[in-house]
ZAMARGU-4260 file (C-alpha; in steps of 0.2 Angstrom, whole numbers, plus 5000, padded with zeros to 4 digits):
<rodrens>
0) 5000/5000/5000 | 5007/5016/4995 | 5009/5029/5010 | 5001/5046/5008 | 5010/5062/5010
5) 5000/5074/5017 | 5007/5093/5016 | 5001/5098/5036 | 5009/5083/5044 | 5024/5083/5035
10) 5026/5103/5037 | 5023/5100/5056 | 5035/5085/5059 | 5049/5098/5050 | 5044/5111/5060
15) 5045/5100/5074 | 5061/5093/5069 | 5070/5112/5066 | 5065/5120/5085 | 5070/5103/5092
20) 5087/5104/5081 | 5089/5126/5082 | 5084/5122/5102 | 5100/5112/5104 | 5112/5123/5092
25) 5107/5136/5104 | 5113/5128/5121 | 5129/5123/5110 | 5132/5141/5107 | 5130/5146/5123
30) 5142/5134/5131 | 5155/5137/5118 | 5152/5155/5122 | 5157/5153/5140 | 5171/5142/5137
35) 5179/5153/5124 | 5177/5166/5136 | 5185/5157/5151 | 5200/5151/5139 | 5210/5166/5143
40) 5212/5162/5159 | 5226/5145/5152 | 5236/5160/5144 | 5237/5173/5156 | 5251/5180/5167
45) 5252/5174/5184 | 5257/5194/5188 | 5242/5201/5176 | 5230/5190/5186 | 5236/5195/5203
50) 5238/5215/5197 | 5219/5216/5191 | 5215/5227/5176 | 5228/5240/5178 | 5241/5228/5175
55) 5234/5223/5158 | 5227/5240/5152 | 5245/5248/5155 | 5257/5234/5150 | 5260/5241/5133
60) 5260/5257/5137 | 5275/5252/5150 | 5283/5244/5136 | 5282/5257/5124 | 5288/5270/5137
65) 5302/5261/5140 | 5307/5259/5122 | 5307/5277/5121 | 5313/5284/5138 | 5296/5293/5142
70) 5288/5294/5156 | 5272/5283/5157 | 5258/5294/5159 | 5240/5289/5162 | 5225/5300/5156
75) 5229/5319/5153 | 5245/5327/5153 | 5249/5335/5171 | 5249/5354/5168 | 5239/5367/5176
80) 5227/5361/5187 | 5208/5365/5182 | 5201/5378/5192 | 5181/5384/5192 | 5178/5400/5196
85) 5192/5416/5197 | 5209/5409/5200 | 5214/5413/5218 | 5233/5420/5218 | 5247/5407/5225
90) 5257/5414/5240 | 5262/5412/5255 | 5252/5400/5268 | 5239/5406/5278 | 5242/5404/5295
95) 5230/5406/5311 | 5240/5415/5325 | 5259/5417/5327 | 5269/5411/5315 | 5282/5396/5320
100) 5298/5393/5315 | 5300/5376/5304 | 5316/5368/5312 | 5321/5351/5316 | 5308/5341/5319
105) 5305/5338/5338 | 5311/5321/5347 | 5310/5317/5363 | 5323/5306/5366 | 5337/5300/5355
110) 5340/5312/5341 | 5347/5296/5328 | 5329/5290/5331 | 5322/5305/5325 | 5335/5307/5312
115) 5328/5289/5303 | 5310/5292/5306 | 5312/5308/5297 | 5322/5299/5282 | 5308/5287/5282
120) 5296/5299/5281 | 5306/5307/5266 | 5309/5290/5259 | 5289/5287/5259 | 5283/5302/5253
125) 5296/5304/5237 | 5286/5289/5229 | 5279/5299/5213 | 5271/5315/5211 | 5257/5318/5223
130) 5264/5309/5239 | 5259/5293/5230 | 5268/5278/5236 | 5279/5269/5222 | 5271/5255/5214
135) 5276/5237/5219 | 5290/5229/5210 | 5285/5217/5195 | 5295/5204/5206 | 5284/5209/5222
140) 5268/5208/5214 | 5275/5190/5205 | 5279/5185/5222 | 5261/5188/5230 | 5253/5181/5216
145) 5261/5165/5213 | 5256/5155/5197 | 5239/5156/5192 | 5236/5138/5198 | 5242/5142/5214
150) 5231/5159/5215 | 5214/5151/5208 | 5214/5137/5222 | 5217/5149/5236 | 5205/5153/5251
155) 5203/5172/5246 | 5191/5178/5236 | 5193/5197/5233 | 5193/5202/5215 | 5191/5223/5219
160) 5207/5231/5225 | 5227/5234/5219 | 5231/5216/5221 | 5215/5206/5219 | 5215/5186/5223
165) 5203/5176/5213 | 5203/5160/5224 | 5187/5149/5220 | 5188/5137/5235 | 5177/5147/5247
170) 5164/5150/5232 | 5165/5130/5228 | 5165/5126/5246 | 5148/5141/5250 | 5139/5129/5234
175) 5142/5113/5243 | 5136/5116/5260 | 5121/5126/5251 | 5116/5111/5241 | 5121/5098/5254
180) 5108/5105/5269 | 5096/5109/5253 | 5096/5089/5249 | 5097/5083/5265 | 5081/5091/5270
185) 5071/5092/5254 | 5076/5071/5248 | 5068/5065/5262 | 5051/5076/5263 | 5052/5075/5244
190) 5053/5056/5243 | 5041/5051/5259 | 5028/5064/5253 | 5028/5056/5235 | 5027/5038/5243
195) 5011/5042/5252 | 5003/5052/5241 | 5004/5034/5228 | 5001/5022/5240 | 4992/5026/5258
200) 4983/5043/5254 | 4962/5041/5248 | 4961/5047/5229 | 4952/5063/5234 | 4969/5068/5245
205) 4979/5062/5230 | 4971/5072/5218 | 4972/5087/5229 | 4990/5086/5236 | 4998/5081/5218
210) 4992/5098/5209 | 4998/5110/5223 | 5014/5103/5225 | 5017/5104/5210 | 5012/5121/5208
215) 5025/5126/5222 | 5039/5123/5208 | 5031/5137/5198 | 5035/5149/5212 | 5047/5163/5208
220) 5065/5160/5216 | 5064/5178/5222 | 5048/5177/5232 | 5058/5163/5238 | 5073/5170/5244
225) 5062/5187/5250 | 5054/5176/5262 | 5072/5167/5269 | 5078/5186/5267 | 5062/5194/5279
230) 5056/5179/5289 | 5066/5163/5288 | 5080/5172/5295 | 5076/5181/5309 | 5067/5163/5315
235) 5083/5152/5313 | 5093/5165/5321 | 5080/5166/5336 | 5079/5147/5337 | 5098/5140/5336
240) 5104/5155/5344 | 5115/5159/5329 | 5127/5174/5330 | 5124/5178/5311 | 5106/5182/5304
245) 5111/5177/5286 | 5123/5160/5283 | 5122/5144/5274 | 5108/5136/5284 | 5098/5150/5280
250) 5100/5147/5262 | 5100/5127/5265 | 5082/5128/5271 | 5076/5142/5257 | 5085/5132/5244
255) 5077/5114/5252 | 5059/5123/5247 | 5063/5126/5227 | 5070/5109/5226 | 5056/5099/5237
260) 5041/5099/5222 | 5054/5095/5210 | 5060/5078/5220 | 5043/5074/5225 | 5035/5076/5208
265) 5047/5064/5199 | 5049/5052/5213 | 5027/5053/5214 | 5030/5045/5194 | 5042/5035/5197
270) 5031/5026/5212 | 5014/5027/5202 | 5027/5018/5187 | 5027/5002/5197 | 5020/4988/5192
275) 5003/4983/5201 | 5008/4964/5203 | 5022/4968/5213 | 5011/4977/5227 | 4997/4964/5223
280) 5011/4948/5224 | 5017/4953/5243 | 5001/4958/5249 | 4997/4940/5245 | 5010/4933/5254
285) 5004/4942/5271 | 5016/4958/5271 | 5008/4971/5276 | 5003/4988/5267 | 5018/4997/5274
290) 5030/4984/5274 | 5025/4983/5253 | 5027/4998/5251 | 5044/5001/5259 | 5052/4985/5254
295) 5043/4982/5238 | 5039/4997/5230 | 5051/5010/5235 | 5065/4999/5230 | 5058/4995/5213
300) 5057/5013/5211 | 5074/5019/5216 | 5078/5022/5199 | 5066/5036/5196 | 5068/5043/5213
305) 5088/5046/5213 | 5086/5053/5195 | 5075/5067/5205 | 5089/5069/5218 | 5101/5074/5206
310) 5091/5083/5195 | 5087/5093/5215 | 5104/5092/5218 | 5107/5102/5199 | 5095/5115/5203
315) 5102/5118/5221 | 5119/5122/5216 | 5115/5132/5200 | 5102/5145/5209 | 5104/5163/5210
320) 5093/5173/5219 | 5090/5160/5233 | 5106/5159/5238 | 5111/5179/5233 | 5097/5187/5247
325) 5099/5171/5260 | 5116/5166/5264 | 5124/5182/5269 | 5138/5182/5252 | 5153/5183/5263
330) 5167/5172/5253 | 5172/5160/5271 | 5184/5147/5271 | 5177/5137/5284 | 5169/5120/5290
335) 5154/5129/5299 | 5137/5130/5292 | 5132/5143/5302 | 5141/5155/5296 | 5139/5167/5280
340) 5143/5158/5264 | 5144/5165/5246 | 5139/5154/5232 | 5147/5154/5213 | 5132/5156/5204
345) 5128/5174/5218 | 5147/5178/5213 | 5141/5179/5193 | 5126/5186/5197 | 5132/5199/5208
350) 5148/5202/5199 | 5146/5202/5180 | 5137/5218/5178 | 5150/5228/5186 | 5167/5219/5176
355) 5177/5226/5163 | 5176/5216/5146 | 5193/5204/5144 | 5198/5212/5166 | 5205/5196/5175
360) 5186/5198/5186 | 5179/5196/5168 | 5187/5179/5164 | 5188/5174/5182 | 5166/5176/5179
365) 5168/5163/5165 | 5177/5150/5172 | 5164/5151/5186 | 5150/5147/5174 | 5162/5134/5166
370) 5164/5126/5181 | 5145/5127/5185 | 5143/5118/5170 | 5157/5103/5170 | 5148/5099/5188
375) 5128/5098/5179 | 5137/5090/5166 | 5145/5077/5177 | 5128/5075/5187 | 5118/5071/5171
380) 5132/5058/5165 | 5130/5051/5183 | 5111/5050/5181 | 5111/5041/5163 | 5123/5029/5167
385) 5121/5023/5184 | 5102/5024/5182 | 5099/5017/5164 | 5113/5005/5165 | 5115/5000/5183
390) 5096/5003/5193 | 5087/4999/5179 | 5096/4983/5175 | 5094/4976/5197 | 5075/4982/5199
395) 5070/4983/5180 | 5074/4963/5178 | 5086/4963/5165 | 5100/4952/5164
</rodrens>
């Protein structure tokens, strides 16, 4: 029998086809995007990273003054200073009462002591123009630095100042204690909510439990995080007794009430997904109802429900605005949960829209982002092949 083409289907499968195949050329591009824009970061100098944007901006400018023996200058030529208004005449100092003789400066003591303090003070105050101090040395600066390896695993994270330090471990660390009280709290509730919601609650509770739960993951992150930010806080802090109003537990608990409907939701399919035989087969034998449900059904459904603790465990660690109003952003190195914490996703969040395009701050943002997503790459790898080719093979029956 010859098959028919018909113009609508075949227009809608195409169309179909090229959203499905422009949807994923886009998220390509966006993640070449990032990584092109972190690549910098394998090529730069160890000093330029620790010097920030000056060190960059005015490193051929330094080299060209050399070359020629000028003077680097930054900005306008120093000449006469702007005034506004009429120019006021330039003379002598005006001085309040008698006027006393400049001498030798006062000591009180040794005189050779006074004698080096002055020459210090000379010393410190000949820098450059202005009483600016001198810059630090190219070696000092190299010294402080260290190599870029050495300066991105670091405990400090201060990209604004002369010498800024891009160290990632306290942003990495702030994400995992985050996403780790997150999990703790929401797997549980997420998981025990779905199994009675399929097998011990009435139908009329089912149907009236499922949709509002699953409305809750609709809710904006940012009514979210308001609510740890006004209320959440204060409470934890009055409860526990905690010296700081804003820290990780904070943004643990917030976090735990985005990624709640999200386990539930998928663990509540995976549970309804189980065969009725099963349930049917040990209620036979005389297990019963709960003991069915927590040793037959709950197992035959693991792989469902740790496919929803990962995808949790994915949006814990990638959130924003949660984590930007709840947890205090203080980059601390430290094993305490109670204590502020600041995320890497808050860093790019907060940070980006005040860099300089190519700054060290800049490509420091990227690699952030990159490294946000090798870690939701990794947990999705984990998810398809532990859960398709390991779970699914012991409670799915295959061989």
């Amino acid at each position: 029998m010859k098959k028919r083409i018909r113009l609508g289907e075949f227009l809608i499968e195409k169309g179909i086809a090229t959203v499905a195949f422009g949807s994923l050329g886009a998220i390509v591009l966006i993640f070449l995007f990032v990584f092109r824009e972190a690549v910098p970061i394998f090529t730069m100098d160890a000093r330029a990273l620790s010097g920030g944007h000056e060190s960059i901006s005015s490193s051929g400018t330094t080299d060209s003054a050399k070359a020629t023996g000028e003077s680097e200058s930054y900005g306008d030529p120093v000449g006469e200073s702007e005034s506004y208004g009429d120019p006021e005449p330039v003379g002598a100092a005006e001085s309040y009462g008698e006027p006393e003789i400049v001498g030798a400066a006062e000591s009180y003591g040794d005189s050779t002591a006074a004698d080096s303090s002055a020459k210090d003070t000379s010393i410190a105050t000949s820098g450059g123009m202005l009483g600016k101090p001198p810059p630090p040395s190219e070696s000092t600066v190299s010294e402080e630095g260290g190599s870029i390896l050495s300066q991105i695993l670091s405990g400090n994270w201060q990209p604004v100042g002369d010498h800024p330090k891009f160290g990632i471990l306290p942003l990495l660390a702030g994400s995992l204690k985050v996403a780790l009280i997150a999990i703790l709290i929401a797997a549980p509730v997420g998981i025990f909510a779905a199994l009675f919601t399929s097998t011990f609650a009435p139908r009329w509770a089912k149907e009236a439990m499922k949709p509002i739960i699953e409305i809750m993951a609709g809710f904006p992150s940012v009514v979210i995080g308001f609510f740890a930010l006004t209320i959440l806080a204060s409470l934890v802090q009055t409860v526990f007794g905690l010296d700081y109003r804003l820290n990780a537990l904070v943004g643990g608990i917030a976090m735990s009430m985005a990624v709640i409907p999200l386990i539930y939701t998928i663990s509540e399919d995976a549970l309804s997904a189980v065969p009725k035989h099963f349930t049917e087969g040990s209620l036979a034998l005389g297990a019963p109802l709960w003991e069915t449900n927590l040793r037959v059904v709950l197992p035959a459904a693991i792989p469902g429900i740790f496919a929803g603790v990962l995808l949790g465990l994915g949006r814990a660690i990638g959130e924003t605005m949660i984590v930007l109003m709840a947890t205090g952003n203080a980059a601390l190195l430290s094993p305490s949960f109670v204590e502020p914490v600041r995320t890497v996703s808050a860093s790019i969040g907060a940070e980006m829209a005040e860099v300089v395009f190519g700054d060290p701050h800049y490509v420091m943002l990227f690699v952030l982002g990159s490294i946000l997503f090798c870690i939701s790459f990794a947990l999705n790898a984990v998810a398809e092949i532990f859960i398709r080719q390991r779970l699914m093979a012991k409670f799915g029956g295959a061989s």
